[in-house]
C-alpha positions as CSV (number, residue, x, y, z in Angstrom):
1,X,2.1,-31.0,146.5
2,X,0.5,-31.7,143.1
3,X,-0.1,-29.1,140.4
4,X,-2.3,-28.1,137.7
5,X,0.8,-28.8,135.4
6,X,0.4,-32.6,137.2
7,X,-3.0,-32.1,136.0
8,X,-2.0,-31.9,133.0
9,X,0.2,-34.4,132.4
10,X,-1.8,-37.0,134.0
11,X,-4.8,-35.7,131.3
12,X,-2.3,-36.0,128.3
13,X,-1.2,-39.1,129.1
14,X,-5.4,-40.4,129.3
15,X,-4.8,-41.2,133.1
16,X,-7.9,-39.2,133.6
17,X,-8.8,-41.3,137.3
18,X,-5.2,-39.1,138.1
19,X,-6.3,-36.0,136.2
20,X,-9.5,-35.3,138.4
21,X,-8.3,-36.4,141.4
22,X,-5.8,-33.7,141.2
23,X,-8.2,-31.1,139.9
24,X,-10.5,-31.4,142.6
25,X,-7.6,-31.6,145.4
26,X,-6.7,-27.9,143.5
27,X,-10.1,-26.7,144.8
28,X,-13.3,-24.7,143.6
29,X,-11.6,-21.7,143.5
30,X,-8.7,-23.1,140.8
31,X,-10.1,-21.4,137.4
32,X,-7.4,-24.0,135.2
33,X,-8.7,-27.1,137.5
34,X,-12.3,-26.2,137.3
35,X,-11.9,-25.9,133.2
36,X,-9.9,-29.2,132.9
37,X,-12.4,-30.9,134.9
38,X,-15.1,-29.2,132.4
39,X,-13.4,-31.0,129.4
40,X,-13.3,-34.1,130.9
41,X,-17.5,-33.9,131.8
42,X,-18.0,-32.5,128.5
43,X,-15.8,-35.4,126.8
44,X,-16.9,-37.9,129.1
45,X,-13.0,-38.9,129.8
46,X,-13.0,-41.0,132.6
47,X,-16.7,-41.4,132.6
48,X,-19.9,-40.5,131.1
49,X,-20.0,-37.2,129.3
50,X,-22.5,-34.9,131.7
51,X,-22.6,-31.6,129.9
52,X,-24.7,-29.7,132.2
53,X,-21.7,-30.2,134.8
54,X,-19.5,-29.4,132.4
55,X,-21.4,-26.1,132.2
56,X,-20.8,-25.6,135.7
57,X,-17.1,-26.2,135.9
58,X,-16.8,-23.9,132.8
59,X,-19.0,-21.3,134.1
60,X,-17.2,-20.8,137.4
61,X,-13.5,-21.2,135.4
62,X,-15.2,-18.2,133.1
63,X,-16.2,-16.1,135.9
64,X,-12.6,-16.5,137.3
65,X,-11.1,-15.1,133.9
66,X,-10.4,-18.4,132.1
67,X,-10.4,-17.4,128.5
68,X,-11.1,-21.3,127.2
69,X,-13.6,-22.1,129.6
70,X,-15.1,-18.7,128.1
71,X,-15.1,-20.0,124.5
72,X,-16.4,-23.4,125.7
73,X,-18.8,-21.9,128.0
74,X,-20.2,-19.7,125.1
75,X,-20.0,-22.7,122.4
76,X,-22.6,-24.9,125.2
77,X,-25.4,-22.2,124.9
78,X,-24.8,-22.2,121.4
79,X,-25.7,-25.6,121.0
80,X,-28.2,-25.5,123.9
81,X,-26.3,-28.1,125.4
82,X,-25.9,-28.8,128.8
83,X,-27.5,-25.2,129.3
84,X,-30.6,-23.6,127.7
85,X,-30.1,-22.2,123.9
86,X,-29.3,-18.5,124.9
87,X,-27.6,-16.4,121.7
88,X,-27.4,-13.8,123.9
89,X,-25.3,-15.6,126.3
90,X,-23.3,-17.4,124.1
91,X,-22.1,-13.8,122.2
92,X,-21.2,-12.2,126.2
93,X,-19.0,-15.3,126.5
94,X,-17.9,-15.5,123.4
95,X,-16.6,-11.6,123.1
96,X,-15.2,-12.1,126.6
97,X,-12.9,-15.0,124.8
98,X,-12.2,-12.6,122.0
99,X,-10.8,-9.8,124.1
100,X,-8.4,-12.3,125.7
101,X,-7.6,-12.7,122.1
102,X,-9.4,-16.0,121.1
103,X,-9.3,-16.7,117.4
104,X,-11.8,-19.2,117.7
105,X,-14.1,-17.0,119.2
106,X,-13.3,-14.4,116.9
107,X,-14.7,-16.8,114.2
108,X,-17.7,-17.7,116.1
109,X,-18.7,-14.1,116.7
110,X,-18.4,-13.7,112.6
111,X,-20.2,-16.9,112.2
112,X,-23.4,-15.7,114.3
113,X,-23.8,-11.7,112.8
114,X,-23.0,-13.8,109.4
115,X,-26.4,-16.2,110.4
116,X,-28.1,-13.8,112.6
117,X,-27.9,-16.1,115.8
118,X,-29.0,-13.5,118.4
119,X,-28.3,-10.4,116.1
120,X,-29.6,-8.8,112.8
121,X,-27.6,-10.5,110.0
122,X,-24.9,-7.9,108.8
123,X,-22.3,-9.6,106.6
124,X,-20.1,-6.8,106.8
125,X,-19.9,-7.1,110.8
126,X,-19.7,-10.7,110.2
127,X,-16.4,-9.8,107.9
128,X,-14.7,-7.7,110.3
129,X,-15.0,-10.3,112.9
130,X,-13.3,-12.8,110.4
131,X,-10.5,-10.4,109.9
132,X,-9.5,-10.4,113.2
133,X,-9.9,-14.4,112.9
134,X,-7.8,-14.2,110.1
135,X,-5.1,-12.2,112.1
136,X,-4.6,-15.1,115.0
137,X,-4.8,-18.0,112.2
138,X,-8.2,-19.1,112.6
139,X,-8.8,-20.9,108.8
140,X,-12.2,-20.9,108.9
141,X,-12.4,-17.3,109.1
142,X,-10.3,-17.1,106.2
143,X,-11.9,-19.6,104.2
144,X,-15.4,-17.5,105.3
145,X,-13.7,-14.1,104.4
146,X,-12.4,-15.7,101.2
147,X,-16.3,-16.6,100.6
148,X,-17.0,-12.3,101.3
149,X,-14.5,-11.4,98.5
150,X,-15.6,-14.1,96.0
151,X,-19.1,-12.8,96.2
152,X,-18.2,-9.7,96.6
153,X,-20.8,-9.6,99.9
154,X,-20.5,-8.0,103.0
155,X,-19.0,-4.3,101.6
156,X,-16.5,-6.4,100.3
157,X,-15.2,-6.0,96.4
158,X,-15.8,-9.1,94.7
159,X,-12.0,-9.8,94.6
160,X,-11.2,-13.4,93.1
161,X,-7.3,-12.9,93.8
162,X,-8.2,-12.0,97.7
163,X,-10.9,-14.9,97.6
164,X,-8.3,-17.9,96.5
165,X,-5.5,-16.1,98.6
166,X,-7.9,-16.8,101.9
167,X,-8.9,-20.0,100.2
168,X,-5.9,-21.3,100.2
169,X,-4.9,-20.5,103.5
170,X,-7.4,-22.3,104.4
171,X,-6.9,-24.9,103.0
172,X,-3.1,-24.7,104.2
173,X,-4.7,-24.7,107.9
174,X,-6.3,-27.4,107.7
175,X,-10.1,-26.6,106.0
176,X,-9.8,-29.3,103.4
177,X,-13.3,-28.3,102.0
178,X,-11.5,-24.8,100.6
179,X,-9.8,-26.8,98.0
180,X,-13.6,-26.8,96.3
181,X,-13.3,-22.9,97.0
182,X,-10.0,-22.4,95.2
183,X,-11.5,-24.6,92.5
184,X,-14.8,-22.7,91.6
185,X,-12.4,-19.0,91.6
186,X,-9.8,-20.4,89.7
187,X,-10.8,-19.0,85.9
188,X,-11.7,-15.3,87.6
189,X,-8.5,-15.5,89.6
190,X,-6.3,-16.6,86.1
191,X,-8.4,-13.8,84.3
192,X,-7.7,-11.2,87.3
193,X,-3.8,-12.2,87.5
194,X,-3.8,-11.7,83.6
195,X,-5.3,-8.3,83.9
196,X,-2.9,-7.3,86.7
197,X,-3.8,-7.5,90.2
198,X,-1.1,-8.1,92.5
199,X,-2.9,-10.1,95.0
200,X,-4.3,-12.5,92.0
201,X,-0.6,-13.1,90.7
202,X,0.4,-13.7,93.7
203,X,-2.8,-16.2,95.0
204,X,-2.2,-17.8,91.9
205,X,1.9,-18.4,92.1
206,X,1.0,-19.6,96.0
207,X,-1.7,-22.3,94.5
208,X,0.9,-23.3,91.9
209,X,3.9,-23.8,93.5
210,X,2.6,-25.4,96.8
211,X,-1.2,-26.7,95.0
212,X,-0.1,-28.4,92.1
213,X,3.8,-28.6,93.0
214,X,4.7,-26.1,89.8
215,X,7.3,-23.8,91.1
216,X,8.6,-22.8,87.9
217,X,5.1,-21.7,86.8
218,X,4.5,-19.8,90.0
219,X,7.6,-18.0,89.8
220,X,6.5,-16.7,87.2
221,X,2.9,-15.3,88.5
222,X,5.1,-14.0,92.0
223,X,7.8,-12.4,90.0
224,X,4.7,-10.4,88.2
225,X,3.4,-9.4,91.8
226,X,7.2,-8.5,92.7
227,X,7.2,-5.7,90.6
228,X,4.0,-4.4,92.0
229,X,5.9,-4.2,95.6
230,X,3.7,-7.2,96.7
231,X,5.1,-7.8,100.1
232,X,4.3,-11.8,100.2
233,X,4.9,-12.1,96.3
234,X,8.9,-10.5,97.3
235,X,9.6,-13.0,100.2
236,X,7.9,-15.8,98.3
237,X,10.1,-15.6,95.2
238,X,12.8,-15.3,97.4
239,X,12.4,-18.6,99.1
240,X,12.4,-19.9,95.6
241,X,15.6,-18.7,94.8
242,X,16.9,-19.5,98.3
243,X,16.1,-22.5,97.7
244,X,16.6,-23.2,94.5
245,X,13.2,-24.4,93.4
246,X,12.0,-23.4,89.5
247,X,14.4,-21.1,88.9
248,X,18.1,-21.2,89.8
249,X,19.5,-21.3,93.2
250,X,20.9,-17.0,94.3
251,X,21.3,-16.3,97.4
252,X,22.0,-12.4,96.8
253,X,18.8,-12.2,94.9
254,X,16.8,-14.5,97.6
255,X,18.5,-11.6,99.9
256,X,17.6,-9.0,98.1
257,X,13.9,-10.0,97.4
258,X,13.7,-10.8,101.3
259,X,14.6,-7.1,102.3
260,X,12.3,-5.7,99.7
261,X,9.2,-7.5,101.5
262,X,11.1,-6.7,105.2
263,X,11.2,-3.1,104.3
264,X,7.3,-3.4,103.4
265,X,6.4,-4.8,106.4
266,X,6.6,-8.5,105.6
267,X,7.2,-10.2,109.4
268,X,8.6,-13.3,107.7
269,X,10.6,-11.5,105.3
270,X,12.1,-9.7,108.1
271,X,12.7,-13.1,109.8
272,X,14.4,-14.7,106.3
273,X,16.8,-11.7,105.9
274,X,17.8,-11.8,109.4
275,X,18.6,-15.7,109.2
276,X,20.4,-14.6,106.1
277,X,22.4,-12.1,107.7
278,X,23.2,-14.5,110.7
279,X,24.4,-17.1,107.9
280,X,26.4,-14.6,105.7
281,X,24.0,-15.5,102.9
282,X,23.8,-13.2,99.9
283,X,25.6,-10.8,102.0
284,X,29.5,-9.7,101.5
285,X,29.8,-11.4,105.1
286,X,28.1,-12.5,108.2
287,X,26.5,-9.3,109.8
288,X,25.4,-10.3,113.3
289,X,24.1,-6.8,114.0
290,X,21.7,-6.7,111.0
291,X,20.5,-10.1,112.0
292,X,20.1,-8.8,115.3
293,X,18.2,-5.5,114.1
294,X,15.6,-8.2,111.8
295,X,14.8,-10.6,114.2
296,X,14.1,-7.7,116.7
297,X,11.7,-6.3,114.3
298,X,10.1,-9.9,113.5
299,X,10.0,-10.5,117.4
300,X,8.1,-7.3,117.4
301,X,5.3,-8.4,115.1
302,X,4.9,-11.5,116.6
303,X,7.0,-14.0,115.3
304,X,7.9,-15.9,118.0
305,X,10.8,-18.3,116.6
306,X,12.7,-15.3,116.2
307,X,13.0,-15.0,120.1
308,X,15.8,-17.9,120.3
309,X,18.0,-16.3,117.7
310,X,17.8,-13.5,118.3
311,X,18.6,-14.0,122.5
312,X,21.8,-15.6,121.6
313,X,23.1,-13.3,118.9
314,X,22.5,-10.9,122.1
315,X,24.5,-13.0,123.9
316,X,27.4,-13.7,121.2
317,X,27.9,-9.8,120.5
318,X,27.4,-9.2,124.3
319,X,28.7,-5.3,123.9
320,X,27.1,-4.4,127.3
321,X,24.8,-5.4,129.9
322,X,22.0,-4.0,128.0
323,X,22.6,-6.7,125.6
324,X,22.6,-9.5,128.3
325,X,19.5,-8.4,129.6
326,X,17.6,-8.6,126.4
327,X,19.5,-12.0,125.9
328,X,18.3,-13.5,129.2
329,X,14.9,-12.1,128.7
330,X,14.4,-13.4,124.8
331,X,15.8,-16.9,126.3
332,X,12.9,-16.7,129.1
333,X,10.4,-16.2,126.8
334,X,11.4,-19.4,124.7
335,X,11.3,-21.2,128.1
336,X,8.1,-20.0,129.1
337,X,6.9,-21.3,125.8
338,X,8.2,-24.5,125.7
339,X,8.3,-28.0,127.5
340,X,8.1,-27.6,131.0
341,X,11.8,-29.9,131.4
342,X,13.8,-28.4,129.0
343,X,16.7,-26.3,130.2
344,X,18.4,-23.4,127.8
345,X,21.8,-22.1,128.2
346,X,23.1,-19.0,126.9
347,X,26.8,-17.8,127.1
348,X,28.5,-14.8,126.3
349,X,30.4,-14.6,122.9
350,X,33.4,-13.6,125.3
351,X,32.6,-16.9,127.7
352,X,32.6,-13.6,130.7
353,X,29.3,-15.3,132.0
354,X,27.1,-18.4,131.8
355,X,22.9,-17.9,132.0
356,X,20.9,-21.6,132.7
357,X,17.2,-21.2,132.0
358,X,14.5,-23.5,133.7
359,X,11.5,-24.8,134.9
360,X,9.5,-22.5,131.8
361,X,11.5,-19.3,132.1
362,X,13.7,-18.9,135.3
363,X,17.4,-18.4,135.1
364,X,18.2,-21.2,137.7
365,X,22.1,-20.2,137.4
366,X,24.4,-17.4,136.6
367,X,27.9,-17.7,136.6
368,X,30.0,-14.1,136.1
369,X,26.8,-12.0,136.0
370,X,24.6,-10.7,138.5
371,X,20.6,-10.2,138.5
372,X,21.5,-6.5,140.3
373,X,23.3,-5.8,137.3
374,X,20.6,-6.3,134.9
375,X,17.8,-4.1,136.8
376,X,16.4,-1.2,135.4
377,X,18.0,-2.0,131.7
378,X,15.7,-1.5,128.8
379,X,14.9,-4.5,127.0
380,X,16.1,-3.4,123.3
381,X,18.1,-0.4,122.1
């Protein structure tokens, strides 16, 4: 019996004739078919684009909890297409895409208290909307939050370090039009870096050592930051000494400079001193439980890539069941994340059992381990 996952793959592979088919076999009541079969109206893929069905595929995936069809739902009476112009409507749908956590709509939300579609403008509502943009990735929040602090608008400071530092990831993410941003701040962020601020030395060490491919300069400006306890200004520096670009290759000061920014917070400076630790990098030797005590902590904030290492450093030290359960569990989640055919095996540094890990995150075999044994452990220490 087909799936939405055949859906899916029929879709990517522009066999849309296959893609709808399927969809509509699914059923009204199939929230993910109903939304697939809104893109394809909205697109016009496999046909001519017909947004007012589009809104009605969209509208009954929304209403079954669909957090896309929610965004795409709310960006139609945005536009007033397909559906009458309704602000109103478009911020209900929108904030109901935002609680499922929806960067996009995150932005959006920003964008409309920012132009006072269906609200009273109020920059500084519009700011903390971008903020939360900012926190899932979204770069045009950060390029418009960069635009706050440049003006110093919205109860903002006018902040040119803060401004190029959201300007330029931006500009990172994609928002080539930020690069005219980072331009028009660049003598108030020099001036503000010379005067001091942390977050200007280190916008302006990011901009030169990944801008204008200057890494000697910008070690320079991050080293200044570094002093300040600057979390990104530590674990940037240390990638340049971890990797040897403008100043000399040193693994024990990369290390050191990596659990500086760990200790402050720094989610990727947790995850570089754990992959240090697992490597015996900068370290008097190869410490599999600190590694195992980082990634946790970068797994915790949301680093996802830490998951994999992290299960099968589990797995290798394998002191008790305890640790096999987070091990299987860590492994799950990678599987659940990635290509719906790939398999994952983890073992036990010991070779006492073998996990196999399938069809997105279910452990199709163990050998010298039982699921009854694992039931009731706590995922972590």
């Amino acid at each position: 019996m087909a799936t939405i996952q055949d859906a899916v793959q029929a879709y990517e592979a522009n066999d849309f004739t296959a893609a709808r088919a399927i969809c509509e076999h699914l059923g009204p009541g199939n929230k993910h078919a109903r939304f697939l079969l809104g893109v394809m109206e909205s697109n016009g893929e496999g046909g001519r684009a017909d947004p007012v069905v589009a809104a009605w595929h969209y509208r009954a995936a929304a209403e079954g909890g669909h957090p896309g069809a929610r965004y795409n739902l709310a960006a139609l009476f945005a536009q007033g297409r397909g559906v009458p112009q309704d602000f109103a409507a478009a911020m209900h749908w929108y904030s109901l895409a935002a609680e499922a956590g929806d960067a996009d709509a995150l932005f959006q939300i920003g964008t409309m208290y920012a132009s006072g579609e269906g609200v009273p403008i109020d920059l500084a509502e519009a700011g903390d909307w971008w903020e939360k943009g900012v926190a899932g990735g979204q770069p045009q929040a950060m390029q418009s939050l960069g635009r706050l602090y440049a003006r110093g608008h919205g109860g903002r400071p006018h902040d040119p370090g803060l401004a190029a530092y959201w300007f330029f990831k931006a500009w990172q993410g994609g928002q080539d039009d930020a690069e005219q941003d980072i331009i028009r701040v660049r003598a108030d962020l020099e001036a503000a870096a010379a005067a001091g601020s942390a977050d200007a030395q280190n916008a302006l060490g990011l901009l030169l050592c990944f801008g204008h491919d200057d890494p000697a300069t910008a070690a320079g400006w991050l080293d200044r930051a570094a002093a300040q306890d600057h979390p990104e200004a530590l674990r940037m520096l240390g990638c340049l000494f971890d990797g040897g670009k403008g100043v000399p290759k040193d693994d024990g000061r990369a290390t050191e400079l990596y659990r500086r920014a760990a200790e402050l917070g720094d989610k990727f400076g947790q995850f570089n001193l754990a992959v240090m630790f697992n490597q015996g990098r900068g370290v008097p030797g190869r410490d599999v439980n600190g590694a195992i005590a980082w990634f946790r902590r970068a797994a915790r904030q949301g680093i996802a890539d830490a998951n994999r290492p992290l299960a099968e450093l589990l797995a290798e030290r394998n002191r008790d069941r305890r640790d096999a359960n987070e091990a299987i569990r860590r492994m799950v989640a990678v599987a659940h994340a990635g290509p719906p055919d790939a398999k994952y095996q983890l073992a036990a540094g010991d070779g006492s059992w073998v996990v196999t890990i399938a069809n997105r995150g279910t452990a199709v075999s163990m050998v010298g381990l039982r699921a009854d044994e694992l039931e009731g452990l706590p995922d972590e220490e």
